[in-house]
FILORO-512190 format. One record per residue: z, x, y of N, C-alpha, C in turn. Coordinates in steps of 0.2 Angstrom, whole numbers, padded with zeros to 4 digits, always signed. Layout:
<nodes>
ZXYZXYZXY/...
</nodes>
This chain:
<nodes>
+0437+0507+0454+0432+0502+0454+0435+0496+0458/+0430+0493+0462+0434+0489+0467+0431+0482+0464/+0436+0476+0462+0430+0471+0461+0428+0466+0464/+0422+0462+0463+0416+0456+0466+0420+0456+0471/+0418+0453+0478+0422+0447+0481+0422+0440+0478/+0421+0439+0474+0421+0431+0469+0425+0433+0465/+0428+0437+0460+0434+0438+0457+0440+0439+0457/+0440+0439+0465+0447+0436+0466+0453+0443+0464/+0456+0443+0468+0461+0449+0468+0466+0448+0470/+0472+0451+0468+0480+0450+0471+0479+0450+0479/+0474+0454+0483+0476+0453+0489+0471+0444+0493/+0467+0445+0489+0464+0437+0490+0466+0431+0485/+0471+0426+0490+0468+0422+0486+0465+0415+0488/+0462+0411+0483+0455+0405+0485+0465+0399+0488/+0462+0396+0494+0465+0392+0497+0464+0385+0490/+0469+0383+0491+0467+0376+0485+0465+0371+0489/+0460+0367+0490+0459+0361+0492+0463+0355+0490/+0467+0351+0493+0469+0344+0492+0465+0339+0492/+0464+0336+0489+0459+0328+0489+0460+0323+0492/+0458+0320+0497+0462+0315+0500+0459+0309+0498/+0463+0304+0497+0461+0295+0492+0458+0293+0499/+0450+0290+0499+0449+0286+0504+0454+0280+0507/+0455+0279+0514+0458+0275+0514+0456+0266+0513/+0450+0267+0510+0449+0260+0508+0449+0259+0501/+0452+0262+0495+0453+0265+0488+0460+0262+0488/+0461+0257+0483+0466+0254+0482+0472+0260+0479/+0480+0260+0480+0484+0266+0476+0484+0266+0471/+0485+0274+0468+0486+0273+0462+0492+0270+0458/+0492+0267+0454+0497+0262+0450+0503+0269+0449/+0502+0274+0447+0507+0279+0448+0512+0280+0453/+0509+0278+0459+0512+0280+0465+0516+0276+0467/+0524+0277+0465+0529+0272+0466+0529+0271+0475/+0528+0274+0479+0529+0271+0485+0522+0270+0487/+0517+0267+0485+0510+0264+0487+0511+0257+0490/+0506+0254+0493+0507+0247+0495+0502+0245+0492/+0502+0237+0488+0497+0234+0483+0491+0234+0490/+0487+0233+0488+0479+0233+0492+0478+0227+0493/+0476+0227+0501+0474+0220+0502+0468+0217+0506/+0463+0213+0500+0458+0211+0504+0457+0210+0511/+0454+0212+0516+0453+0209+0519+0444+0206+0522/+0445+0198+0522+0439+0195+0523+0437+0195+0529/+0431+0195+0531+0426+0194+0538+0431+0189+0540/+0432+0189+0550+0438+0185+0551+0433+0178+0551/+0427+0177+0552+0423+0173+0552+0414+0173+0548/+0415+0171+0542+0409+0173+0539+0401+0171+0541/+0401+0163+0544+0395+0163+0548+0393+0165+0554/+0401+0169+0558+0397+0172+0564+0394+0178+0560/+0397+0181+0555+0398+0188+0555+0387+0187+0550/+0388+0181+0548+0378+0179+0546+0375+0182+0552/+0377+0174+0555+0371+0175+0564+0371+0183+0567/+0374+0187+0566+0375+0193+0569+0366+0197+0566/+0368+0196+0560+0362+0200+0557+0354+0193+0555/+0354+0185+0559+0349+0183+0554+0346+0183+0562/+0341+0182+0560+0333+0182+0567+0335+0178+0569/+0337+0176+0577+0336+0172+0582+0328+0171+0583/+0328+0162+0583+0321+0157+0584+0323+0155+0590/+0319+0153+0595+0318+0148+0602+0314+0143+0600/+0317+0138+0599+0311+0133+0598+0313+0126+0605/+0309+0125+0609+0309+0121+0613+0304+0115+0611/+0310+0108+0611+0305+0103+0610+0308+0097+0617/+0305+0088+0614+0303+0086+0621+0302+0078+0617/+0308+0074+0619+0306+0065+0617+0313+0064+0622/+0313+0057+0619+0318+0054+0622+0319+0045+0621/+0323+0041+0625+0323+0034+0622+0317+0030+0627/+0315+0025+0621+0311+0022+0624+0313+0015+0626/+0312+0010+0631+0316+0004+0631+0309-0001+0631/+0311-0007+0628+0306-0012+0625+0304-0015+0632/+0299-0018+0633+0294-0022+0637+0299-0027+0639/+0304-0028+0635+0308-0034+0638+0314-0031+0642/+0314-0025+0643+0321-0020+0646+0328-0023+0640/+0327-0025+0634+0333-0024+0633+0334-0021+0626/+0331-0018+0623+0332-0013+0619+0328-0007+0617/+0333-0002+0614+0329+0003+0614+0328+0007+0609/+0323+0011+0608+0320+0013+0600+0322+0019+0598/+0325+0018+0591+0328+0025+0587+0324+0026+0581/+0323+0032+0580+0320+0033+0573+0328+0036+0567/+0325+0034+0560+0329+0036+0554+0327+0041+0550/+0331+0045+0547+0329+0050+0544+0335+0049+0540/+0333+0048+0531+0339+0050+0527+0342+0054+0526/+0349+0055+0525+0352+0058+0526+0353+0064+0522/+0352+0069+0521+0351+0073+0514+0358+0076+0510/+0364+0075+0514+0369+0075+0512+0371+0071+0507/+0369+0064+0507+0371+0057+0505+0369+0058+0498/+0373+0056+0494+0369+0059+0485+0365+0051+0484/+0367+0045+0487+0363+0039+0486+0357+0039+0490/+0356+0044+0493+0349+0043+0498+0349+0037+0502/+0352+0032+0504+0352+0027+0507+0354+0026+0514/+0358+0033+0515+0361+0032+0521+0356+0035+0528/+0357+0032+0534+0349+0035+0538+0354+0038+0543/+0352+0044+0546+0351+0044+0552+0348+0043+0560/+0353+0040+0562+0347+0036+0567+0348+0041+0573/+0342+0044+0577+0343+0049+0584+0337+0046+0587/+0336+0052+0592+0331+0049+0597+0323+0052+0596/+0319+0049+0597+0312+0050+0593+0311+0058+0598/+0310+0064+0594+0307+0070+0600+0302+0075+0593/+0301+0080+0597+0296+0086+0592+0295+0091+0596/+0290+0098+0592+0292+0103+0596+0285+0101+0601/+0285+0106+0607+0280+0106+0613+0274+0111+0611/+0268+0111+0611+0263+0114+0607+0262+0116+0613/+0257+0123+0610+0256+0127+0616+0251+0125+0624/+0251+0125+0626+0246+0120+0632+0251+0115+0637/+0254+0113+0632+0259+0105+0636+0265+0107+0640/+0265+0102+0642+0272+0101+0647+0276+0097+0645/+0285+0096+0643+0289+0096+0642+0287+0085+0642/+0283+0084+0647+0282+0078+0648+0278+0074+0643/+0272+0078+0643+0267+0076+0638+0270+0079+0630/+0271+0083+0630+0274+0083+0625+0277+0075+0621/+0283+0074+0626+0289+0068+0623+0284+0063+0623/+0278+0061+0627+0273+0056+0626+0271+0055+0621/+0269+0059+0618+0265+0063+0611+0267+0060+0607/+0276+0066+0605+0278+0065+0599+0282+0056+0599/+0283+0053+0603+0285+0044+0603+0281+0043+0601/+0275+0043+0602+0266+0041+0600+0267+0042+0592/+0267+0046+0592+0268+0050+0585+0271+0047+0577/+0278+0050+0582+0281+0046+0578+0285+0038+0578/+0285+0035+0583+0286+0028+0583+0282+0023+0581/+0273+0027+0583+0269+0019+0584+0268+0017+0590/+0273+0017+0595+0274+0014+0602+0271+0018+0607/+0267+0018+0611+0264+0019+0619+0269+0020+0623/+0269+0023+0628+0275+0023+0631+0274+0028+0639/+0278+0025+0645+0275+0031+0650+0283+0032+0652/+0283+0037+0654+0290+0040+0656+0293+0037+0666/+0298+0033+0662+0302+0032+0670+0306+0037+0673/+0310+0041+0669+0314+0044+0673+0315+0050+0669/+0320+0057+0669+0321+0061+0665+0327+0063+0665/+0330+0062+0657+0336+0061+0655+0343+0067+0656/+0338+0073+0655+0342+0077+0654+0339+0084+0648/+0343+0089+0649+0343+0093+0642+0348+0097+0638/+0347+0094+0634+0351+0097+0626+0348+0102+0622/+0354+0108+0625+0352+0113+0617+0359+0112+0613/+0355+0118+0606+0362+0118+0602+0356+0124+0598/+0363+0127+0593+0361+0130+0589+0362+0129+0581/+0360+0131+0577+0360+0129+0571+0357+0133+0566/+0358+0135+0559+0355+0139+0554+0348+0136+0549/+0343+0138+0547+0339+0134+0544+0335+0141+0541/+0335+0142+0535+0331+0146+0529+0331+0153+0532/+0339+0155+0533+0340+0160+0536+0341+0163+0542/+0337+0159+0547+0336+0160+0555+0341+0158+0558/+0344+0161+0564+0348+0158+0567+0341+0153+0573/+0344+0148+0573+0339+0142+0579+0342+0141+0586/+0338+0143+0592+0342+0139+0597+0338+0134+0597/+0341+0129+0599+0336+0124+0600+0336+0121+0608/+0331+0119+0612+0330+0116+0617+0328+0110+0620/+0331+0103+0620+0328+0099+0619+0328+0095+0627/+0322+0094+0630+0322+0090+0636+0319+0081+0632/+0323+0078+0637+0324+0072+0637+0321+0066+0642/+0319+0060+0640+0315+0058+0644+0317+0050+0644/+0318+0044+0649+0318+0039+0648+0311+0036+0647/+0309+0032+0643+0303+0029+0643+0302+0020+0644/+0296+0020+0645+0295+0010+0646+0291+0012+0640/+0290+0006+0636+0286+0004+0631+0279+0000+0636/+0272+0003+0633+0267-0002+0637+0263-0004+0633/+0265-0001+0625+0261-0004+0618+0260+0000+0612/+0256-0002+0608+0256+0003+0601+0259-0004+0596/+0260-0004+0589+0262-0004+0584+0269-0002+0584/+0275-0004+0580+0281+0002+0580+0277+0001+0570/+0278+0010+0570+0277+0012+0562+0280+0017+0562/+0285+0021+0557+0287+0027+0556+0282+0033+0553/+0281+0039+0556+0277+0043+0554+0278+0044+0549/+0273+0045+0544+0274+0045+0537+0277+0052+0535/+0276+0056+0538+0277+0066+0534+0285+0067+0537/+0286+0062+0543+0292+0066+0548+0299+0058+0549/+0297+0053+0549+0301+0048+0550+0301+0045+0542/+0309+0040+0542+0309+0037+0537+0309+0028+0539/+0311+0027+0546+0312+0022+0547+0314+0024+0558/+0310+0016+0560+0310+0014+0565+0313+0008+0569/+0317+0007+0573+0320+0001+0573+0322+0002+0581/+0321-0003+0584+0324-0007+0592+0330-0009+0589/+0337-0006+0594+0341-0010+0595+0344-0012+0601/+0348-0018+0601+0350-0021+0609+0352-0013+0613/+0351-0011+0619+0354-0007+0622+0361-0006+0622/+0366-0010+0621+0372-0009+0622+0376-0005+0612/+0369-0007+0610+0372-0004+0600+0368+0005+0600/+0365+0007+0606+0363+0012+0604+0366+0018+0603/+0371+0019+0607+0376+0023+0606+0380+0024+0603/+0382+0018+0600+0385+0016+0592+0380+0021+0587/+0373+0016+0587+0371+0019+0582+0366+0025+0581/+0369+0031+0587+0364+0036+0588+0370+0043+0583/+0367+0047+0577+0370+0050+0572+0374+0057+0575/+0370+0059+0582+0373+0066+0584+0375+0064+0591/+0382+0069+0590+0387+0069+0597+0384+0070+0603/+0379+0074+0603+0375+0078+0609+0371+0073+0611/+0364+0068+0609+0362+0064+0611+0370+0058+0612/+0373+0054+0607+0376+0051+0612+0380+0053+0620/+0382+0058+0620+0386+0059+0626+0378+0060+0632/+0373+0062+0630+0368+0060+0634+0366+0057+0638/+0367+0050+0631+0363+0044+0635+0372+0039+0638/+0378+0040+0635+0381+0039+0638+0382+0039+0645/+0380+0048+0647+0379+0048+0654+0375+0048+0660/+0371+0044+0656+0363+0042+0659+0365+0036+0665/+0370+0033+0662+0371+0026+0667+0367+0021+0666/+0364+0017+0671+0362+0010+0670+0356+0011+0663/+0354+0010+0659+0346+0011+0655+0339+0006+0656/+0342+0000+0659+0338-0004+0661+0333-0004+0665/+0326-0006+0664+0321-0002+0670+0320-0005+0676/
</nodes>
């Protein structure tokens, strides 16, 4: 009687399989010559976000306006949301995004109008700053064209839903008091500001 092939005989025998420990399976504590295990974290955690969150283009359009007297210029405030006192403001330069239809000119028009109160026509064109940034998970580029403006009327009032506060300062404290690196090195290299 000859038996199964599954029952195994003196002339066969089953090859044993060895198991091998994943190489990302910490050693076993048995194993005298093992090496302790060691984390290793993303070398950079934010980029390794941006990798996987949706890139936004959002293109918008404002810039400084200078007063009917050529000697100051107008920034808007926004409290600062880091500041636990609520009191501290950031002061930038009045812009918003460009709605479908418009041109990067009319646009900055617009959103002065907007958010200042102040009337204003475009003398010259400052420049453009992007950056990027994180907001409710998106990665943002942002696009921002820039515009010198004259003041030729309006009210100054802060937009109630988007501004906290609006203020004319002497041209030569603007730069002092503008809150991001990118617009001041902006209008720093803008040159004379006077119209």
């Amino acid at each position: 009687m000859t038996p199964a092939p599954s029952a195994g005989s003196e002339g066969t025998k089953k090859k044993k399989r060895r198991r091998r420990r994943p190489t990302n399976r910490a050693p076993q504590p048995h194993d005298p010559h093992a090496q302790p295990e060691q984390k290793v974290a993303p070398k950079n955690e934010r980029a390794a976000l941006h990798l996987y969150a949706k890139r936004i283009d959002e293109i918008s359009a404002g810039g400084l306006v200078i007063d009917s007297t050529g000697t100051r210029g107008l920034l808007i405030g926004r409290i600062d949301q880091k500041d636990a006192t609520r009191e501290r403001l950031l002061w930038s330069l009045p812009k918003g995004h460009i709605e479908a239809g418009e041109t990067p000119e009319e646009a900055a028009l617009r959103e002065v109008m907007e958010e200042t109160g102040i009337e204003s026509e475009i003398a010259r064109a400052l420049g453009v700053i992007d950056f990027w940034f994180m907001a409710s998970g998106k990665r943002i580029h942002k696009t921002v064209h820039h515009y010198l403006f004259r003041e030729i009327g309006g009210t100054l009032a802060p937009q109630v839903t988007e501004v906290d506060e609006v203020a004319w300062f002497p041209l030569n404290e603007v730069i002092e008091r503008l809150a991001y690196p990118d617009e001041k090195k902006l209008i720093a290299r803008s040159g004379e500001l006077q119209l």
